[in-house]
KEDRENRO-110463 format. One record per residue (C-alpha): residue number from 1; residue in one letter; chain; x, y, z. Coordinates in pm, whole numbers, plus 32768, in hexadecimal, padded with zeros to 4 digits. Layout:
! residues N
R   n res chain   px   py   pz
R NUM   a     A    X    Y    Z
...
***
This chain:
! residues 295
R   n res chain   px   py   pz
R   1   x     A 4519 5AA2 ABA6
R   2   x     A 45D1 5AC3 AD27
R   3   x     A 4439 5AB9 AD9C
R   4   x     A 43FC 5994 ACE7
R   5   x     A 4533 58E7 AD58
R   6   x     A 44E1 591E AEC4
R   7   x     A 434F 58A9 AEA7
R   8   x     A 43BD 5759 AE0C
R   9   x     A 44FF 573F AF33
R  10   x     A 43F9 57A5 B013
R  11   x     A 42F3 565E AF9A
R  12   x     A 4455 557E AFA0
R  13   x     A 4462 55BE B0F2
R  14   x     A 42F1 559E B14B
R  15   x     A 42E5 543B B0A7
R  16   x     A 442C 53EE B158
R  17   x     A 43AD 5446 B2A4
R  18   x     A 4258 537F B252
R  19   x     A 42FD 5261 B1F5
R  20   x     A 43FC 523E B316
R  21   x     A 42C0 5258 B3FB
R  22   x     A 420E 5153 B34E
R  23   x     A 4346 506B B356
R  24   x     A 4372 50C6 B4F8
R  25   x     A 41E7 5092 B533
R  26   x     A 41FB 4F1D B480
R  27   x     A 4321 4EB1 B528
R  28   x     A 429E 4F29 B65E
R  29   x     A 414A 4E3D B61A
R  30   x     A 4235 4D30 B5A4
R  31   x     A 4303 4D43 B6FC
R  32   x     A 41B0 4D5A B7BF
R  33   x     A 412B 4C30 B707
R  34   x     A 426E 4B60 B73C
R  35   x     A 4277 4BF1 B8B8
R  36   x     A 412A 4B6B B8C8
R  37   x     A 415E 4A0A B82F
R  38   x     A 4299 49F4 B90F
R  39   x     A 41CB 4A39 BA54
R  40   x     A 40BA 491D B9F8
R  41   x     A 41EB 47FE B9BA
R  42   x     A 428F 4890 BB14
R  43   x     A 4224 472E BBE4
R  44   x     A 429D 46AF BCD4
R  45   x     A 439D 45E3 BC36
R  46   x     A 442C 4729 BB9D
R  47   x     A 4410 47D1 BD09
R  48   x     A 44C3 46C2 BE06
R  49   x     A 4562 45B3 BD55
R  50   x     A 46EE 45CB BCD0
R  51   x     A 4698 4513 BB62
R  52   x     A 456B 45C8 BB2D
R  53   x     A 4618 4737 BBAC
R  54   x     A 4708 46EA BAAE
R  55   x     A 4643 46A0 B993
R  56   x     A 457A 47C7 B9D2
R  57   x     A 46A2 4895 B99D
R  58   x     A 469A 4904 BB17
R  59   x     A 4783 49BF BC00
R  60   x     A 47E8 49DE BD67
R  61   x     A 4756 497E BE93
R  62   x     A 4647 48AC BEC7
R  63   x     A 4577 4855 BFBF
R  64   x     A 459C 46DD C036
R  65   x     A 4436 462E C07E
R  66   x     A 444A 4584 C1B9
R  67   x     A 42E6 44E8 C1BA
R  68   x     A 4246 439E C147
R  69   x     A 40FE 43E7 C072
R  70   x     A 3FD3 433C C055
R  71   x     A 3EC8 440C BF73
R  72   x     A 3DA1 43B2 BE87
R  73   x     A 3DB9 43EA BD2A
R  74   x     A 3D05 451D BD06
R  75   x     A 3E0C 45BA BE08
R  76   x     A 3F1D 454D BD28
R  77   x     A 3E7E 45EA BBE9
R  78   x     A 3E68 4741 BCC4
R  79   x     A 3F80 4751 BD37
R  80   x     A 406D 4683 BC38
R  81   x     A 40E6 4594 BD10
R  82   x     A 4199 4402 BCB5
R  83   x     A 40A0 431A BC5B
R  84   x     A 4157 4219 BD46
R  85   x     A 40D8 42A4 BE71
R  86   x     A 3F5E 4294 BDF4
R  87   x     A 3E8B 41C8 BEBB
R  88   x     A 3D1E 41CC BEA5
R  89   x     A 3CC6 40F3 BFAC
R  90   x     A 3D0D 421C C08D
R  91   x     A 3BB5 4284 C10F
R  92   x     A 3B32 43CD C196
R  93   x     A 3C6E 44B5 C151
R  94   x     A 3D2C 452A C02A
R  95   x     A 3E70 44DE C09B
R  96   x     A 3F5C 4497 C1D5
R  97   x     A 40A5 44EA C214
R  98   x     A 4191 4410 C324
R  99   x     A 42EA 44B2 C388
R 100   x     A 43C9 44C2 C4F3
R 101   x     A 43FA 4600 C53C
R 102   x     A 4507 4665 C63B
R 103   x     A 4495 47F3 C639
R 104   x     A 4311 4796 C6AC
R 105   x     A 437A 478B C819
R 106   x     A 44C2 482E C862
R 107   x     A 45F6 47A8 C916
R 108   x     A 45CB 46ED CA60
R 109   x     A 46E7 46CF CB72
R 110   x     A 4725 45D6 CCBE
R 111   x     A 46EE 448A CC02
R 112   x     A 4739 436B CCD9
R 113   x     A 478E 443A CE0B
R 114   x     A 48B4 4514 CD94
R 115   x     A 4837 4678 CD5B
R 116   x     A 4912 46A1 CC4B
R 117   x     A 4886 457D CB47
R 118   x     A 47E4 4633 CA29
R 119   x     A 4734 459F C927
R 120   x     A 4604 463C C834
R 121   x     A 44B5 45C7 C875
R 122   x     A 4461 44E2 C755
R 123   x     A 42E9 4545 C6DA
R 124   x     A 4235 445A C5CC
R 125   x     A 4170 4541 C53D
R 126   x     A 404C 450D C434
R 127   x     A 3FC5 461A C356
R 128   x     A 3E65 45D9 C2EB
R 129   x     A 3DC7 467F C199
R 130   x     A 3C2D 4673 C1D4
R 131   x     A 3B3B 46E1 C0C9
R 132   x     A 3A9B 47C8 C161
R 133   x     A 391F 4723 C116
R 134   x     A 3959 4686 C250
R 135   x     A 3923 4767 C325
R 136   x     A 39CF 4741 C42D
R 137   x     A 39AF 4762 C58C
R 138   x     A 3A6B 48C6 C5E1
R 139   x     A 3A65 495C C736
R 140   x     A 3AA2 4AD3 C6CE
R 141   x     A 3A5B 4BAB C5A8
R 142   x     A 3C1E 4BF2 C579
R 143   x     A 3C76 4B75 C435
R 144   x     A 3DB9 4B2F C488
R 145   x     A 3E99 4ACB C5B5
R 146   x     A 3FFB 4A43 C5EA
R 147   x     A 40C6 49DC C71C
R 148   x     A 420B 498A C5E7
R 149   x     A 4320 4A79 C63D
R 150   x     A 4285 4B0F C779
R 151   x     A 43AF 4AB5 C84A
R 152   x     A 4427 4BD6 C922
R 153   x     A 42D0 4C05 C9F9
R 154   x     A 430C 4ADD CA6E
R 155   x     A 440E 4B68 CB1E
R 156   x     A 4375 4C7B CBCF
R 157   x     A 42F7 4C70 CD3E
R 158   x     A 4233 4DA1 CDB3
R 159   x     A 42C9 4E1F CF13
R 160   x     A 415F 4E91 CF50
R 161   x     A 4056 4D85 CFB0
R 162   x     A 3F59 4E3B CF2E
R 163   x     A 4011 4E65 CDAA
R 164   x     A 3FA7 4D58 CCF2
R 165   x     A 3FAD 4CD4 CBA3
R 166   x     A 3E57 4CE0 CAAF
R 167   x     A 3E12 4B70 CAA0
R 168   x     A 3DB8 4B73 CC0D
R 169   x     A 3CA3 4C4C CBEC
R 170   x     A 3C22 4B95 CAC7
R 171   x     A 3C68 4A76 CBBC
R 172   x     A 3B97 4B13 CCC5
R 173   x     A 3A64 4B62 CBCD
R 174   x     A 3A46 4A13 CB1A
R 175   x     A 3A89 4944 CC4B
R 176   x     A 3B93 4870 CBE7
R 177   x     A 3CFD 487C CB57
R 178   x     A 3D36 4943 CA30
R 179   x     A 3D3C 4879 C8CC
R 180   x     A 3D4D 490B C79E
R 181   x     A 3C80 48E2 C67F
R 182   x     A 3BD0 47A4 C6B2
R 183   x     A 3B76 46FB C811
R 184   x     A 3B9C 4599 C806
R 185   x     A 3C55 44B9 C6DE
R 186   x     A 3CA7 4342 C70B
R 187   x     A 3D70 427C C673
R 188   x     A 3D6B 411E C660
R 189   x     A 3DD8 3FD5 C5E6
R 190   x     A 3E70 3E9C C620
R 191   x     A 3F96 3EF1 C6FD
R 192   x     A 3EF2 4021 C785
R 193   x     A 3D7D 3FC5 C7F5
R 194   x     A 3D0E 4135 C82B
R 195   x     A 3E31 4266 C857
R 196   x     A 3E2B 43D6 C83B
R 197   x     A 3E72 44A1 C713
R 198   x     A 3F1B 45E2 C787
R 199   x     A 3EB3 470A C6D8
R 200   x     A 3FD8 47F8 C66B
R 201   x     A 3F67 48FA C547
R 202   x     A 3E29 48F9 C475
R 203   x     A 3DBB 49D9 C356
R 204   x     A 3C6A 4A00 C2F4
R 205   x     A 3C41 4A23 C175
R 206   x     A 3DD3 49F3 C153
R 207   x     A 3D74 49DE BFFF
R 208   x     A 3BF2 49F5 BF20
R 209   x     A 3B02 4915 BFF1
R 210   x     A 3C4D 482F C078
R 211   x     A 3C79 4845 C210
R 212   x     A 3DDE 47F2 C2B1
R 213   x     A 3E3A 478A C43D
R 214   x     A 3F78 471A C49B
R 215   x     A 3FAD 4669 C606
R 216   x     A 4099 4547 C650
R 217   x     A 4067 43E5 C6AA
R 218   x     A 4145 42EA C7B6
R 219   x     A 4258 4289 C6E1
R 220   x     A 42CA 4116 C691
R 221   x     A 417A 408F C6EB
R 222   x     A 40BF 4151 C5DE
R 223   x     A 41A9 40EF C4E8
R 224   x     A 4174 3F57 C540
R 225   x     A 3FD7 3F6D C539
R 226   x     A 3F30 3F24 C426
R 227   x     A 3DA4 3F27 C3CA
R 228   x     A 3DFE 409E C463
R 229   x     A 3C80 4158 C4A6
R 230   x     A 3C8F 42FA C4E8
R 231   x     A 3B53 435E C58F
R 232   x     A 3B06 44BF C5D6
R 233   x     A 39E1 44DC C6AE
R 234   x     A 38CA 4605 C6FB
R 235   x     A 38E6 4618 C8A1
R 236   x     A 37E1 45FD C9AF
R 237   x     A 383D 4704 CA8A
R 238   x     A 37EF 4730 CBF2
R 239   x     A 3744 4871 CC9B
R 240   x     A 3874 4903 CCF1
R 241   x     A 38F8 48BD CB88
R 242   x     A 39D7 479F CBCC
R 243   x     A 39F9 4696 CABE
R 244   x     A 3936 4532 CB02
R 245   x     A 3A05 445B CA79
R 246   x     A 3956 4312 C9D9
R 247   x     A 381E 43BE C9DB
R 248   x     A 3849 448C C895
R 249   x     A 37D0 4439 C731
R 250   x     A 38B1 43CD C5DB
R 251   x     A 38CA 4518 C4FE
R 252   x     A 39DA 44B1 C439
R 253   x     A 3A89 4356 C3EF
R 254   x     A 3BD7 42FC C311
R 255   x     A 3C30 41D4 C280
R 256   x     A 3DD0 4160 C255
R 257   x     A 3E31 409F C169
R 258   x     A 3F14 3F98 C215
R 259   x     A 4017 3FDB C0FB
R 260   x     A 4069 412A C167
R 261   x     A 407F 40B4 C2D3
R 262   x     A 41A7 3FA9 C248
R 263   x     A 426C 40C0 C1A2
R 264   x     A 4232 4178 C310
R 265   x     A 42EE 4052 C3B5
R 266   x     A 43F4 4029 C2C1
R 267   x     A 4419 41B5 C2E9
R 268   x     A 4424 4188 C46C
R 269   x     A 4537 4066 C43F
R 270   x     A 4618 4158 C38F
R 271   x     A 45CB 4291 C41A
R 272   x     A 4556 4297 C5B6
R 273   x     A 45B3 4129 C637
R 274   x     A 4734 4164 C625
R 275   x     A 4708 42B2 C6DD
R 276   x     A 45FE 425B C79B
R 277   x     A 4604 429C C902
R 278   x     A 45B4 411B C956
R 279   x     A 46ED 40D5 C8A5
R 280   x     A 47B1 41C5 C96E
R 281   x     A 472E 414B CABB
R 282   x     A 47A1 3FF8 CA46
R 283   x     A 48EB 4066 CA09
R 284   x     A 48D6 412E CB52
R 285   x     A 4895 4002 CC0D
R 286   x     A 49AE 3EFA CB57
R 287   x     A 4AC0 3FFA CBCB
R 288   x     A 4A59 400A CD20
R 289   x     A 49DF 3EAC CD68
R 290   x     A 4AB9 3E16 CE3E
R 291   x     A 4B2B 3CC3 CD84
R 292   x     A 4B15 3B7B CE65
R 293   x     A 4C41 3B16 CF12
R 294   x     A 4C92 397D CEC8
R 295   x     A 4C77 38A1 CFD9
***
């Protein structure tokens, strides 16, 4: 009778144990599943933006988006970005990004003539998303390059003439001053007939067949053109390996839509004329301009 008693305790506990695994193994696909379904409805609104943070039933700190976007719709699908930003007038990227960025190029010293006026250098940068079908014009086979946060070589100053940094060799072999990434891009457009885009970072493949660069652009001006043409051109280059400029060929052109550049000026109203360093030299010069005496 005992034996019997213990074989059917024994099949109690068996079941028991079979069950409670069963129960943990579904709610463990149920949590996976809703884990899942959360990370698909994680946008952008739910990411960056107070109301939709809240909604989403998120908590602390968030990172604030500095940038004005410009993207196509497919870009918004991939990445789940507003719709309000979608414009598909935008022609031979995936999306651009406009911010100021008071990190790009450190903190400058001896503004008008007193060594200790310090201000940050203002950079207007643009960050450019490029399928990667068009093939663009690269000067090396890196992947990937940044000058963003590279601040403290700047500094240095080898004692010894004959230390010196990398990019002059790479100098010395191609001819020419260093550039990363891509040789020659121009910008232009109505307030800016033909101007230099400064490269700053680039990532080949930053994500499946979508290229990135990042360089900055003269501030104000930019922001005022309109009809606004990127060009990124395939060089002529000399013997010696020096760039002919004007003498290359079109590899890659992008069209802006003119309503992204008017959200770049009302941007540059709010955000760089009122620190602007044209603004401070105006102020410089009312406090030290002598007024004229009455006659």
């Amino acid at each position: 009778m005992k034996k019997v008693n213990n074989t059917t305790n024994f099949k109690t506990y068996i079941k028991a144990f079979v069950t409670g695994v069963l129960v943990f193994g579904l709610l463990g696909i149920t949590n996976t599943a809703i884990a899942n379904q959360n990370s698909t409805i994680d946008n952008y609104n739910d990411r960056y933006t107070p109301q939709g943070r809240k909604q989403a039933g998120k908590r602390g700190t968030y990172r604030k988006d500095t940038n004005v976007w410009v993207y196509t719709s497919a870009f918004a699908k991939r990445f789940g970005m507003p719709q309000q930003w979608i414009d598909d007038d935008l022609k031979g990227a995936e999306a651009l990004a406009y911010r100021l960025d008071l990190d790009v190029y450190g903190t400058k010293c001896g503004y008008f003539s007193d060594v200790e006026s310090c201000r940050p250098s203002t950079a207007c940068v643009v960050d450019m998303y490029i399928d990667d079908k068009a093939n663009l014009p690269w000067n090396n086979k890196a992947r990937y390059a940044s000058k963003y946060g590279r601040k403290s070589n700047a500094l240095l100053w080898p004692q010894d003439p004959n230390d010196k940094p990398a990019y002059l060799y790479r100098r010395t072999k191609r001819g020419q001053q260093y550039k990363m990434g891509l040789d020659v891009v121009y910008v232009s457009g109505s307030k800016i007939p033909l101007n230099n885009y400064h490269l700053l970072e680039y990532d080949r493949d930053i994500y499946k067949n979508l290229d990135y660069i990042s360089g900055s652009m003269t501030c104000d001006s930019f922001g005022k053109s309109r009809d606004i043409k990127i060009e990124i051109d395939k060089p002529a280059l000399r013997k010696s390996g020096s760039i002919k400029y004007n003498y290359g060929s079109l590899a890659h052109s992008i069209t802006v839509p003119n309503s992204f550049m008017e959200r770049i000026e009302t941007y540059d109203k709010a955000q760089y004329e009122p620190n602007s360093l044209f603004k401070a030299l105006r102020g410089r010069l009312s406090t030290t301009t002598k007024p004229k005496s009455s006659e």
